[in-house]
C-alpha positions in Angstrom: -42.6 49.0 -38.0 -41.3 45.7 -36.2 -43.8 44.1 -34.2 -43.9 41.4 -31.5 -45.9 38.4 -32.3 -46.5 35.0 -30.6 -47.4 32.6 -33.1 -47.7 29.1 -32.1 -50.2 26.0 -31.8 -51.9 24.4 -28.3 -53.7 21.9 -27.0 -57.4 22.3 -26.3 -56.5 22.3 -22.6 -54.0 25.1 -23.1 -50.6 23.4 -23.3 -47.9 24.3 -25.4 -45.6 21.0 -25.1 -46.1 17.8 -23.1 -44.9 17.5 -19.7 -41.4 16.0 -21.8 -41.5 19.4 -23.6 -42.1 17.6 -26.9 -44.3 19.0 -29.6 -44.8 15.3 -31.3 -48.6 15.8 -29.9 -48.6 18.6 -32.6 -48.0 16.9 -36.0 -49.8 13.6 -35.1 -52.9 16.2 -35.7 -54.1 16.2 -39.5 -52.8 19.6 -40.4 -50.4 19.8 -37.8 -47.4 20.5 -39.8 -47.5 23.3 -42.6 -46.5 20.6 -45.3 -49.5 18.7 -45.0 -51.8 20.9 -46.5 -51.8 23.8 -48.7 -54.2 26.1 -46.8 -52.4 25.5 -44.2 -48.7 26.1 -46.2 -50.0 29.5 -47.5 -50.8 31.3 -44.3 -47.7 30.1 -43.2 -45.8 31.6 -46.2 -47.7 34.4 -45.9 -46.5 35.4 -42.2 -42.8 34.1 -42.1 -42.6 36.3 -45.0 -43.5 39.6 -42.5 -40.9 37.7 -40.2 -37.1 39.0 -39.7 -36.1 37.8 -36.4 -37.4 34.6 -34.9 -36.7 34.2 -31.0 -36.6 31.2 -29.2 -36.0 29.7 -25.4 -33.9 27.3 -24.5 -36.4 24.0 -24.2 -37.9 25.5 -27.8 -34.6 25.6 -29.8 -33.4 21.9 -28.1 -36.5 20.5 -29.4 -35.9 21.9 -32.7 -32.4 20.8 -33.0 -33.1 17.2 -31.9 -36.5 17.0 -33.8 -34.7 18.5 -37.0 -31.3 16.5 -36.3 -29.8 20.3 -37.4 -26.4 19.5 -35.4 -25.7 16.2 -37.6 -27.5 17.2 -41.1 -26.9 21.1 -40.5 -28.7 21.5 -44.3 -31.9 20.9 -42.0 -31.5 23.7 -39.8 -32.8 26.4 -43.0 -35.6 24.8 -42.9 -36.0 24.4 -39.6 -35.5 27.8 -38.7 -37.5 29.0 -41.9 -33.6 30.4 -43.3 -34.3 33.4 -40.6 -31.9 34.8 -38.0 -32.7 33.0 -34.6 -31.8 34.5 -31.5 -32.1 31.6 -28.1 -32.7 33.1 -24.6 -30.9 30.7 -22.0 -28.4 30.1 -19.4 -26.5 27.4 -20.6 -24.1 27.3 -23.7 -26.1 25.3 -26.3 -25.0 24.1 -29.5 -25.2 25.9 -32.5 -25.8 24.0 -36.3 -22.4 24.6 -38.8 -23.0 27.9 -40.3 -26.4 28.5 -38.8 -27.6 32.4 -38.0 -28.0 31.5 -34.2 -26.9 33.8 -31.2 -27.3 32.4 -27.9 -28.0 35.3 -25.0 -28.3 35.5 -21.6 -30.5 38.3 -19.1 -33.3 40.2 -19.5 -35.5 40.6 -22.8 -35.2 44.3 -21.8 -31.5 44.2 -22.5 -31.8 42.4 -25.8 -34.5 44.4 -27.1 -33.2 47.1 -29.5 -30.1 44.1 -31.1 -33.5 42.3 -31.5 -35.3 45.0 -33.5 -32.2 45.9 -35.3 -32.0 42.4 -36.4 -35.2 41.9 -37.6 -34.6 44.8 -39.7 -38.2 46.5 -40.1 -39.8 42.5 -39.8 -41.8 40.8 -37.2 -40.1 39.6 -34.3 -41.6 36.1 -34.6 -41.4 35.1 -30.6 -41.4 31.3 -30.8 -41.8 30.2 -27.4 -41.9 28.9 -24.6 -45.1 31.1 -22.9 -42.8 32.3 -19.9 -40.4 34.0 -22.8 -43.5 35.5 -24.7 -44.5 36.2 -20.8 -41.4 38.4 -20.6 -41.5 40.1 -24.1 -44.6 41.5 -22.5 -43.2 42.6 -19.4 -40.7 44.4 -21.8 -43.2 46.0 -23.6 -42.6 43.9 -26.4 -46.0 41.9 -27.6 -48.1 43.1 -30.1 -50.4 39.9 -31.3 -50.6 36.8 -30.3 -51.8 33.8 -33.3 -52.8 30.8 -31.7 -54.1 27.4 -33.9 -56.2 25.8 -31.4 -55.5 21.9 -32.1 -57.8 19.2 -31.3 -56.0 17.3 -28.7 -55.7 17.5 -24.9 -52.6 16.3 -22.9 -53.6 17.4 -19.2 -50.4 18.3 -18.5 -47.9 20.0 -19.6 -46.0 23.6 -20.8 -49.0 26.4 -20.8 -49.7 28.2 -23.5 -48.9 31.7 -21.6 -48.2 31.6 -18.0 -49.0 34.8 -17.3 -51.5 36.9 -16.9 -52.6 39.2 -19.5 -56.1 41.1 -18.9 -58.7 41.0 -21.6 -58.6 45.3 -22.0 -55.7 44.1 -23.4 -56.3 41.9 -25.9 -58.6 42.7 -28.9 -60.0 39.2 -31.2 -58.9 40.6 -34.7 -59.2 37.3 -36.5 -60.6 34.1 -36.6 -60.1 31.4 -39.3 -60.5 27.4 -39.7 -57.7 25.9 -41.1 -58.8 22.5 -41.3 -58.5 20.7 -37.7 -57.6 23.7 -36.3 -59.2 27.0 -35.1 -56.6 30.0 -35.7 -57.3 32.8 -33.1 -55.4 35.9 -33.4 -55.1 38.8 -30.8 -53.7 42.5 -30.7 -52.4 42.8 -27.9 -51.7 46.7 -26.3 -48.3 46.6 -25.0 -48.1 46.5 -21.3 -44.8 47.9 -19.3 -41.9 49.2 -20.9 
């Protein structure tokens, strides 16, 4: 059964990206990037390989492109994108990486939602970010868990990590795990409207 899940990393404070929307706060952490420790690389493995759809918003996948230089060395983009479908919610035309599996869409996750699923072909829907796109999956009835790796580090201002509101009856604490720096929360979440 495809599920909905959030996975990402924050700030202490609750931010997902600096007031720049950059996530350079992120790998300046020991353990901040998935290569820099084993641990950390397994659990990674572990859930992109339960992941057949990744979905991203606009700021997100621009980040990713410039961060990953995918539009000049489009090689990087695999790895980038973990070699996974990627489908970008935003309402501007936005470059795409030579031969890249990216679909650019416009409107309402509600609209999306089935091309998603059929995508991800019995996988997770891995929903990147920002927090207002994960917001909308779950005005869609579309969020299952949310993983959060709390990092070490507070910026004060910034993208928040889910800016909207979500009531504990919710959201049940399933997991929690140290992975070096970092305290990996994850969440069921009951699925709100549909």
């Amino acid at each position: 059964m495809t599920r909905f899940v959030f996975n990402t990393a924050a700030t202490l404070d609750g931010y997902l990206a600096d007031p720049d929307h950059s996530l350079g706060w992120l790998f300046a952490v020991e353990g901040g990037s998935s290569t820099d420790a084993p641990e950390h690389a397994d659990a990674w493995q572990a859930f992109m390989d339960r992941v057949g759809v990744a979905v991203y918003g606009s700021s997100t996948y621009e980040w990713v492109l410039r961060e990953s230089d995918a539009l000049a060395q489009p090689e990087q983009w695999a790895q980038a994108s973990g070699g996974k479908p990627v489908v970008v919610f935003s309402t501007r035309d936005l470059p795409i990486p030579p031969g890249a599996d990216v679909r650019i869409v416009q409107g309402n996750v509600a609209d999306h939602r089935a091309d998603i699923e059929a995508t991800a072909a019995g996988g997770d829907v891995w929903i990147v970010g920002g927090g207002d796109l994960v917001g909308q999956f779950d005005d869609a009835g579309a969020l299952d868990e949310i993983q959060v790796s709390i990092a070490p580090v507070t910026l004060g201002a910034g993208a928040p990590l889910l800016p909207r509101r979500i009531e504990s009856h919710r959201m049940r604490l399933v997991d929690v795990e140290r992975r070096g720096q970092f305290a990996h929360l994850t969440y069921a979440v009951t699925r709100g409207r549909t």
